[in-house]
KOLZADREN-89135 format. One record per atom (N, C-alpha, C, O): residue number from 1; residue in one letter; chain; x, z, y. Coordinates in steps of 0.2 Angstrom, whole numbers, plus 2048, in hexadecimal, padded with zeros to 3 digits. Layout:
BEGIN
{num=NUM&residu=A&chaine=A&px=X&pz=Z&py=Y}
...
//
This chain:
BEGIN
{num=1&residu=X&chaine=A&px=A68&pz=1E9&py=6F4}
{num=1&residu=X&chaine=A&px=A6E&pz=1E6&py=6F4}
{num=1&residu=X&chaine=A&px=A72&pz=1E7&py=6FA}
{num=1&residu=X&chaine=A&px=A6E&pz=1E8&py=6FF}
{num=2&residu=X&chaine=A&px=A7B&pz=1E7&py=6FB}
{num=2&residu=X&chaine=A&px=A7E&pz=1E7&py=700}
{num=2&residu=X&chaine=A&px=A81&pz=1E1&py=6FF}
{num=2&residu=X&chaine=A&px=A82&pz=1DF&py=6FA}
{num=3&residu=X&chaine=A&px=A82&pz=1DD&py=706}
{num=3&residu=X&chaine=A&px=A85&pz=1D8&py=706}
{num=3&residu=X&chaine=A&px=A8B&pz=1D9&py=70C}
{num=3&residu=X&chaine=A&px=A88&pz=1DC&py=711}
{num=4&residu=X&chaine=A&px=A92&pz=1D8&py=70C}
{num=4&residu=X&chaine=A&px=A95&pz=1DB&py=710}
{num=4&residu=X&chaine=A&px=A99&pz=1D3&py=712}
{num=4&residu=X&chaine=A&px=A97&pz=1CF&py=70D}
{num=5&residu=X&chaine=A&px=A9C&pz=1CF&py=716}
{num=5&residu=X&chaine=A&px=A9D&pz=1C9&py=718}
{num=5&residu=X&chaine=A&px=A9F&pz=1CA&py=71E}
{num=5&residu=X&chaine=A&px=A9C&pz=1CD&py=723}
{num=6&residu=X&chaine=A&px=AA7&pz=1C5&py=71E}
{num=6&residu=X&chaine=A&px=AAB&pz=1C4&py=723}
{num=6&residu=X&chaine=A&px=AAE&pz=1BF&py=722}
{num=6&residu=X&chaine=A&px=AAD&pz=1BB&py=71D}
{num=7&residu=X&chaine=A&px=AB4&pz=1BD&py=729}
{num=7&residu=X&chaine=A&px=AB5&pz=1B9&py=729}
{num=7&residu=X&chaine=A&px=ABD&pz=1B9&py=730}
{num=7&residu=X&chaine=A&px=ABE&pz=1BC&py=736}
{num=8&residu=X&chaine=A&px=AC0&pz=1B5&py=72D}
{num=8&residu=X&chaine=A&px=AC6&pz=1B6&py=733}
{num=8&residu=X&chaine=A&px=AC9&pz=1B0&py=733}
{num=8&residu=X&chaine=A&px=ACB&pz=1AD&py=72E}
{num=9&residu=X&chaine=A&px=AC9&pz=1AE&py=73B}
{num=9&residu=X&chaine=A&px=ACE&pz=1A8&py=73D}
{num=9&residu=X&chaine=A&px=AD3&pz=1A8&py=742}
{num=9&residu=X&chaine=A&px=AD4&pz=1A9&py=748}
{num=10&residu=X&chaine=A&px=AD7&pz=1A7&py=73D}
{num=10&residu=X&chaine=A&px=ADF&pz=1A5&py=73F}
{num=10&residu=X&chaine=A&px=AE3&pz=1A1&py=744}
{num=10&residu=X&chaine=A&px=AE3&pz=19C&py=741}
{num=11&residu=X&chaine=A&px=AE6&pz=1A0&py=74A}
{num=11&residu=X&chaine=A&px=AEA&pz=19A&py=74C}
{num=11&residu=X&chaine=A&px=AF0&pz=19D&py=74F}
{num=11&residu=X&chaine=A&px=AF0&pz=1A3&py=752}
{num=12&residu=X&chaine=A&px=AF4&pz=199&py=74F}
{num=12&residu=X&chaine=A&px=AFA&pz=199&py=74F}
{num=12&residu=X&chaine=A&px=AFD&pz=195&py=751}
{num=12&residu=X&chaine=A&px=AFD&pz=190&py=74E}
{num=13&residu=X&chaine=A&px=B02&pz=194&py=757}
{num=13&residu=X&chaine=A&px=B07&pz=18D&py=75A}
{num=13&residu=X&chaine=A&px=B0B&pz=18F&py=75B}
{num=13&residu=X&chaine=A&px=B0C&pz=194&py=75F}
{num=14&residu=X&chaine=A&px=B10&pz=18B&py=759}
{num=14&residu=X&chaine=A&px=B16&pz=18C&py=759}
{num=14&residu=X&chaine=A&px=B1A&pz=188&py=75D}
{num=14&residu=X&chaine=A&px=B17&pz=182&py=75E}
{num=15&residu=X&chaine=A&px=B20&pz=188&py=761}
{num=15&residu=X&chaine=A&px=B23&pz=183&py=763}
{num=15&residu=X&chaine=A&px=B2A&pz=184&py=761}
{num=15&residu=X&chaine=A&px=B2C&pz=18A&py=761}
{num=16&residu=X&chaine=A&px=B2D&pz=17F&py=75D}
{num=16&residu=X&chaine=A&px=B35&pz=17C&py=75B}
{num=16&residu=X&chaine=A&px=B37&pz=175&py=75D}
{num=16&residu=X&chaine=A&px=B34&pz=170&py=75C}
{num=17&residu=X&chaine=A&px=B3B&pz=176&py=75E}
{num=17&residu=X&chaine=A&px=B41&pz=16F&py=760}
{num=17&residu=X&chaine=A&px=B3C&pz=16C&py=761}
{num=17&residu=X&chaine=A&px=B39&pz=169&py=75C}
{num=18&residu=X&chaine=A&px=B39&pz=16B&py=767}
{num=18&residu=X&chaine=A&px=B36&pz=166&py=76B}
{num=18&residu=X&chaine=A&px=B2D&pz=166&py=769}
{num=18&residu=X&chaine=A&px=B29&pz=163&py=76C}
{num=19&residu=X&chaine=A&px=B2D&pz=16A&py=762}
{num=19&residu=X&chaine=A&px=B27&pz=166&py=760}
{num=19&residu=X&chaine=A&px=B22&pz=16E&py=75F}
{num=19&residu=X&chaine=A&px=B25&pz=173&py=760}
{num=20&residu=X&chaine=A&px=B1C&pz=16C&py=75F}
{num=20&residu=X&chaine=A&px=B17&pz=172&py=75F}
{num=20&residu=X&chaine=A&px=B14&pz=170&py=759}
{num=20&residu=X&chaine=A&px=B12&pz=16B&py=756}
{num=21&residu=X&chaine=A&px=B14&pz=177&py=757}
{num=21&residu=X&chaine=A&px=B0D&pz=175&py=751}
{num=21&residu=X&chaine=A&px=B07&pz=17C&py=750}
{num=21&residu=X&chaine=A&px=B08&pz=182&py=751}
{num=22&residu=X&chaine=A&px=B03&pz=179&py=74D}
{num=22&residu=X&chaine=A&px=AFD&pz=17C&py=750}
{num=22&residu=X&chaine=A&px=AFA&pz=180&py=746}
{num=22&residu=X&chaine=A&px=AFA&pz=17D&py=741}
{num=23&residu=X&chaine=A&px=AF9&pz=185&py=746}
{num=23&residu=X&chaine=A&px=AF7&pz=188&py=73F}
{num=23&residu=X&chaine=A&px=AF1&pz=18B&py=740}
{num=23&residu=X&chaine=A&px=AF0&pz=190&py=744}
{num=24&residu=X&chaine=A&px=AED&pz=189&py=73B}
{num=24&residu=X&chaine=A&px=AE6&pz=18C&py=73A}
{num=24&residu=X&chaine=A&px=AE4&pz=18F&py=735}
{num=24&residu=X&chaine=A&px=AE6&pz=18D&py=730}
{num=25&residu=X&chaine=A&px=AE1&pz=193&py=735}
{num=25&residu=X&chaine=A&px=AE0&pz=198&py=731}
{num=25&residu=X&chaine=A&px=AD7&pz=199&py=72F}
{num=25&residu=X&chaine=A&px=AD4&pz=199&py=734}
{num=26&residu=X&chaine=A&px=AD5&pz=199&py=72A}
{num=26&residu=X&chaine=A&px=ACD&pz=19B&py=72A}
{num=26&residu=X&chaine=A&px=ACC&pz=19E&py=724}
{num=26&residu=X&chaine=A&px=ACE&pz=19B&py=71F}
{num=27&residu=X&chaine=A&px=AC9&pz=1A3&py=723}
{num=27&residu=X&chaine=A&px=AC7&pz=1A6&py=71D}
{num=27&residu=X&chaine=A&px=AC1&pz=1A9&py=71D}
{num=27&residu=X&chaine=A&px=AC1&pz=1AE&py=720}
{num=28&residu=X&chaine=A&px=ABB&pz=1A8&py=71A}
{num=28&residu=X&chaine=A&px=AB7&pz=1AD&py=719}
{num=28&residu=X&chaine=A&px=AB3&pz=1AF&py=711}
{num=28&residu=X&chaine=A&px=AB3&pz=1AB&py=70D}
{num=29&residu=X&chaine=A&px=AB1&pz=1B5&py=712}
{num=29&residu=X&chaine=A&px=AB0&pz=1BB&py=70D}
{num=29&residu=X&chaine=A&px=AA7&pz=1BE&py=70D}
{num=29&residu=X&chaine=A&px=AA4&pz=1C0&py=711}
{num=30&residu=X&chaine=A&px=AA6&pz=1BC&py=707}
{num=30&residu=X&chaine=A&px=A9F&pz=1BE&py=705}
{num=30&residu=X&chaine=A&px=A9C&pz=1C2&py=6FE}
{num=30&residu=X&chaine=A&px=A98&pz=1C0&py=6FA}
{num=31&residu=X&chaine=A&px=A9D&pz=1C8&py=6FE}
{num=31&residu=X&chaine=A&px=A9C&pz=1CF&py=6F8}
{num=31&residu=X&chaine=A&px=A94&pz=1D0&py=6F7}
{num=31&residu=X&chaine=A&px=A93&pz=1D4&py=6FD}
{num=32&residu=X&chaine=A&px=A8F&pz=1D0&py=6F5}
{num=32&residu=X&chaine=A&px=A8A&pz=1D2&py=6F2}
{num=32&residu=X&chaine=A&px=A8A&pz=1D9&py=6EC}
{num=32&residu=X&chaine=A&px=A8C&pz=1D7&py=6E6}
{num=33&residu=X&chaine=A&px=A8A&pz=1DE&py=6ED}
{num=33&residu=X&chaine=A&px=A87&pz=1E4&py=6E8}
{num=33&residu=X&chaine=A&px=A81&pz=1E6&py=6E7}
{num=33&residu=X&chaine=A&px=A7D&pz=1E5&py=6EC}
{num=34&residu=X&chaine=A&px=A80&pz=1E9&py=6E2}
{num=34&residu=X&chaine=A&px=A77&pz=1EA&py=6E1}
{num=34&residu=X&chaine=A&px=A79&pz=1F1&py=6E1}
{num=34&residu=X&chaine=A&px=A7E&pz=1F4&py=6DF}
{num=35&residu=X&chaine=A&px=A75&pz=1F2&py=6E5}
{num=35&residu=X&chaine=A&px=A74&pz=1FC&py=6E8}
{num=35&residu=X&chaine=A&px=A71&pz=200&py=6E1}
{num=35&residu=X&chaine=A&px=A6D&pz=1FD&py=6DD}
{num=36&residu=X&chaine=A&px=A74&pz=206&py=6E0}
{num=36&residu=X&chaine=A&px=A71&pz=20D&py=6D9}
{num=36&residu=X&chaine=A&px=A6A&pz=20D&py=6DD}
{num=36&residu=X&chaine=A&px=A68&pz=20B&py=6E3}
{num=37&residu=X&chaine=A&px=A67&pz=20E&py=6D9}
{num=37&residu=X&chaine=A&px=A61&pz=212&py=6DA}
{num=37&residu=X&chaine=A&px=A60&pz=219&py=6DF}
{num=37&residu=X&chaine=A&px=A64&pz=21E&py=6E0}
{num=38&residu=X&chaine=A&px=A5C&pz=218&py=6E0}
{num=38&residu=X&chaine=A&px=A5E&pz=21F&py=6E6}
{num=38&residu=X&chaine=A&px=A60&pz=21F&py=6ED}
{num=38&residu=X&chaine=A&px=A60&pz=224&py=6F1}
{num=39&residu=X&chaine=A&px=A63&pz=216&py=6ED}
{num=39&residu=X&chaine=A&px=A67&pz=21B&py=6F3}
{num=39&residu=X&chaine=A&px=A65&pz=216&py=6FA}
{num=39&residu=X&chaine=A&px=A63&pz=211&py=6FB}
{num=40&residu=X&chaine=A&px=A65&pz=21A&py=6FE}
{num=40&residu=X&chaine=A&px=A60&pz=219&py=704}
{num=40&residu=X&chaine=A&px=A64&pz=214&py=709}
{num=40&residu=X&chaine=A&px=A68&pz=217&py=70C}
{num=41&residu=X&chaine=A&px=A64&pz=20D&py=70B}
{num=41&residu=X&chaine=A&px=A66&pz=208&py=70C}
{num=41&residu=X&chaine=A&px=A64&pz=209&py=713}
{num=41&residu=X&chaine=A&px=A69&pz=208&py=717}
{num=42&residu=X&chaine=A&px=A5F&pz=20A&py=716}
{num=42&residu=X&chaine=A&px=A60&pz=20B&py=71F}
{num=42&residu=X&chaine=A&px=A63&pz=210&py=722}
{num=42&residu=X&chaine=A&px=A62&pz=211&py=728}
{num=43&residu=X&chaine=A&px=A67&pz=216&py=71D}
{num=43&residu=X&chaine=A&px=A6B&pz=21A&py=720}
{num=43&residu=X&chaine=A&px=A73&pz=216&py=720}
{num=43&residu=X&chaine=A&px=A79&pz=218&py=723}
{num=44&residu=X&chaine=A&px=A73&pz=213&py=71E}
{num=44&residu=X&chaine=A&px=A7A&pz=20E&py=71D}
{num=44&residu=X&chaine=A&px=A7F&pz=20F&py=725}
{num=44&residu=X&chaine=A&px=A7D&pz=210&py=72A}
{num=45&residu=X&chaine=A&px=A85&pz=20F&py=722}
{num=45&residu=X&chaine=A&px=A8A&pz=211&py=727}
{num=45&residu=X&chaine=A&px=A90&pz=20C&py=726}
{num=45&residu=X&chaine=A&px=A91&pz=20B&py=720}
{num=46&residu=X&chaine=A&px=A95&pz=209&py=72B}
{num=46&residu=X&chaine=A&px=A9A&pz=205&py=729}
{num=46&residu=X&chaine=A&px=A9F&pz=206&py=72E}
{num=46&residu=X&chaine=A&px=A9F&pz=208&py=734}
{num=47&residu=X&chaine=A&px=AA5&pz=205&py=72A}
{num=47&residu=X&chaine=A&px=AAB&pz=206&py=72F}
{num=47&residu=X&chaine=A&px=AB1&pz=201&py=72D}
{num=47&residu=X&chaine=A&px=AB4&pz=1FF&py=728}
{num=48&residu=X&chaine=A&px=AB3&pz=1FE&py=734}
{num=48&residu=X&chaine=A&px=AB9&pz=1FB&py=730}
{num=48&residu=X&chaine=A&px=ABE&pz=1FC&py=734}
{num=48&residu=X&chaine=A&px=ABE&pz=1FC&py=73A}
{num=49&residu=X&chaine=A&px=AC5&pz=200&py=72F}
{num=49&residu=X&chaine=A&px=ACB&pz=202&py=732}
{num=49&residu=X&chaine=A&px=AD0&pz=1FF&py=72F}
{num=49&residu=X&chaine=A&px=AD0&pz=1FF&py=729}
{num=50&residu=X&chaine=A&px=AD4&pz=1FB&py=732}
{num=50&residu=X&chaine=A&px=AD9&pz=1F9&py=730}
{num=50&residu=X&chaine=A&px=AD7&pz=1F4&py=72D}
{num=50&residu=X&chaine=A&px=ADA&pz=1F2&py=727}
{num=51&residu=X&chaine=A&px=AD5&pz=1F2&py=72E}
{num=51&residu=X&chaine=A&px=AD0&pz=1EA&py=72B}
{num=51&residu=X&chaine=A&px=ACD&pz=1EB&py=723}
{num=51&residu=X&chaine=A&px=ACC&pz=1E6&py=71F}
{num=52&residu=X&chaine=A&px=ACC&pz=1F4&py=722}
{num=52&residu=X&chaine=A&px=AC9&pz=1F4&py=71C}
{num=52&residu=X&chaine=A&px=AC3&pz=1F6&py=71D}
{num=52&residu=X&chaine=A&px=AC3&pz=1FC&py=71C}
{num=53&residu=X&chaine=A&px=ABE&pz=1F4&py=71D}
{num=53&residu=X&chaine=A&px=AB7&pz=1F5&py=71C}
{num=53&residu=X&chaine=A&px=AB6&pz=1FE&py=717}
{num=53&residu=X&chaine=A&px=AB9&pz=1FF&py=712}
{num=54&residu=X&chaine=A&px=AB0&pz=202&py=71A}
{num=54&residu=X&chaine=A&px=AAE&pz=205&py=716}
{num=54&residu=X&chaine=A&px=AA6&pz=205&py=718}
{num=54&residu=X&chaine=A&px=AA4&pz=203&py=71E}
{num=55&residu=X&chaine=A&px=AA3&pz=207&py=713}
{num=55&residu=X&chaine=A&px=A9B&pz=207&py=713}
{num=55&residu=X&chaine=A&px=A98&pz=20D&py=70E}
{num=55&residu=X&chaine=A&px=A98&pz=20D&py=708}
{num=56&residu=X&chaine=A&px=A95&pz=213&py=714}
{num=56&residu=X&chaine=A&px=A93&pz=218&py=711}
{num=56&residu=X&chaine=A&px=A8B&pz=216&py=70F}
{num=56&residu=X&chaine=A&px=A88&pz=213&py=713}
{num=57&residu=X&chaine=A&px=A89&pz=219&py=709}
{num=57&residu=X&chaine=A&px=A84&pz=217&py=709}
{num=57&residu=X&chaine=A&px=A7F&pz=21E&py=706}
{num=57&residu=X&chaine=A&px=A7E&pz=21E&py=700}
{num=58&residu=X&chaine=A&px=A7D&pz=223&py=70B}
{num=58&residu=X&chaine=A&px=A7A&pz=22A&py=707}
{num=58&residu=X&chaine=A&px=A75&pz=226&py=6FF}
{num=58&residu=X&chaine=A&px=A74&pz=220&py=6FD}
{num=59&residu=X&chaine=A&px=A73&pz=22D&py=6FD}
{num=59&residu=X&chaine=A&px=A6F&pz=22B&py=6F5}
{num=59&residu=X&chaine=A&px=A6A&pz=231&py=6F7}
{num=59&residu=X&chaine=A&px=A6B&pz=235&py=6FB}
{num=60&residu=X&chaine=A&px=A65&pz=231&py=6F5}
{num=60&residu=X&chaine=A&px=A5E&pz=235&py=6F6}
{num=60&residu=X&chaine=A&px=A62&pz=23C&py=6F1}
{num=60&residu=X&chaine=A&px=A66&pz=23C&py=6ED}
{num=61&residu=X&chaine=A&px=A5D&pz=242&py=6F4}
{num=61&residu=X&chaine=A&px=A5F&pz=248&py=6EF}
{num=61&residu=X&chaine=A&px=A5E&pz=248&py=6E8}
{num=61&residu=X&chaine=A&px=A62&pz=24B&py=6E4}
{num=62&residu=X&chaine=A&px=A5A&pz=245&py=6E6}
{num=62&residu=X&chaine=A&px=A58&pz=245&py=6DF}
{num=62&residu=X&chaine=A&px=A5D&pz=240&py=6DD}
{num=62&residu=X&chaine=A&px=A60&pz=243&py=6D8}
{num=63&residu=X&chaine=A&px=A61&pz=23A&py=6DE}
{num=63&residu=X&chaine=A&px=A64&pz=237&py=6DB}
{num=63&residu=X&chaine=A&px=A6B&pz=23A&py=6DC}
{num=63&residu=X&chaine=A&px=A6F&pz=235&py=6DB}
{num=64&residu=X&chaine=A&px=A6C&pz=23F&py=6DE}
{num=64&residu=X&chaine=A&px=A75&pz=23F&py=6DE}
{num=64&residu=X&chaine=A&px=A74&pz=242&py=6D6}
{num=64&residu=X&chaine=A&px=A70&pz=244&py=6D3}
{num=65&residu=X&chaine=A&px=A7B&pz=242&py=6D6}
{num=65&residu=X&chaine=A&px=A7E&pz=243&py=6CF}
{num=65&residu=X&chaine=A&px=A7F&pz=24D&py=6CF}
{num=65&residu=X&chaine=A&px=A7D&pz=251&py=6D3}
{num=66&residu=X&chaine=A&px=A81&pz=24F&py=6CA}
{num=66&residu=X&chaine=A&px=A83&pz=255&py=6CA}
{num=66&residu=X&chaine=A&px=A88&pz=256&py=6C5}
{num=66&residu=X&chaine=A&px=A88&pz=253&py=6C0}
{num=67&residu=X&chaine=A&px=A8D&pz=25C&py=6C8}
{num=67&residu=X&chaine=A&px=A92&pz=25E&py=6C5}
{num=67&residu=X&chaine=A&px=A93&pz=262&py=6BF}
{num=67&residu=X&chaine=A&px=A90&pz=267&py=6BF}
{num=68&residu=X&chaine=A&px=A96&pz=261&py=6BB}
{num=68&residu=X&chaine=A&px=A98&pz=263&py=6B4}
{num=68&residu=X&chaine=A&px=A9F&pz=267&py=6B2}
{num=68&residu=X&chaine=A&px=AA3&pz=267&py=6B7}
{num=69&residu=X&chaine=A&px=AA0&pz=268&py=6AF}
{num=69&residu=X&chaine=A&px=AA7&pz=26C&py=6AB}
{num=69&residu=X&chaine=A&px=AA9&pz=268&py=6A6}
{num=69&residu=X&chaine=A&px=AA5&pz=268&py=6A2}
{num=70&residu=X&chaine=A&px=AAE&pz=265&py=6A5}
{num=70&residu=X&chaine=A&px=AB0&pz=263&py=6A1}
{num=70&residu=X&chaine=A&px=AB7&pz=267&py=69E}
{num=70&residu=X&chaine=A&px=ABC&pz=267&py=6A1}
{num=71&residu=X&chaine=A&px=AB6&pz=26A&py=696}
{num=71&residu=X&chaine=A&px=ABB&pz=26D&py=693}
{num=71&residu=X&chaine=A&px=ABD&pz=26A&py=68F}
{num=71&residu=X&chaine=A&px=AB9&pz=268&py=68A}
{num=72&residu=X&chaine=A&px=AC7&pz=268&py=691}
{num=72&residu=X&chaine=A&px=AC9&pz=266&py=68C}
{num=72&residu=X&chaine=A&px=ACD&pz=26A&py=685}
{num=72&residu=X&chaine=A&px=AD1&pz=26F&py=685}
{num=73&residu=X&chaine=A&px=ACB&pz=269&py=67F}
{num=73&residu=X&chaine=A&px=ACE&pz=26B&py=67C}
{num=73&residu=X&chaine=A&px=AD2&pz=269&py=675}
{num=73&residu=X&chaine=A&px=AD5&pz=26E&py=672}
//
C-alpha cells in the first residue's frame, strides 16, 4: 500500500477602518492506494512541484507490461 497525506495551514490579517481581523485556514489530506503486483516499494521516488505531488514507483522486470499493435479495421 501507498499512503500519500498532507496538510496546510492558512492565516491571514487583515486591517480595515480601524478593525483587524484574523483568518484561519486548516486542511488536511489522507489517500491510501494498493500497490500492482510487482512493483518494488523501496525504490519509491517523490516530487512535489507546484503543490502537485508525483510518485514514481519502478515495477520489477517480469511485471512490466508489453507492447502490442493494434489494427484498426
Amino acid at each position: 500500500m501507498l499512503t500519500i497525506a498532507g496538510e496546510r495551514a492558512d492565516e491571514e490579517e487583515k486591517a480595515h477602518s480601524g478593525a483587524t481581523s484574523l483568518a484561519q485556514r486548516y486542511g488536511r489530506l489522507e489517500r491510501t492506494v494498493l500497490l500492482p503486483g510487482g512493483s518494488r516499494p523501496g525504490s519509491a521516488q517523490a516530487t512535489l512541484r507546484n503543490g502537485v505531488p508525483r510518485v514514481t514507483l519502478p515495477v520489477a522486470s517480469h511485471a512490466q507490461g508489453r507492447r502490442i499493435n493494434v489494427r484498426a479495421e
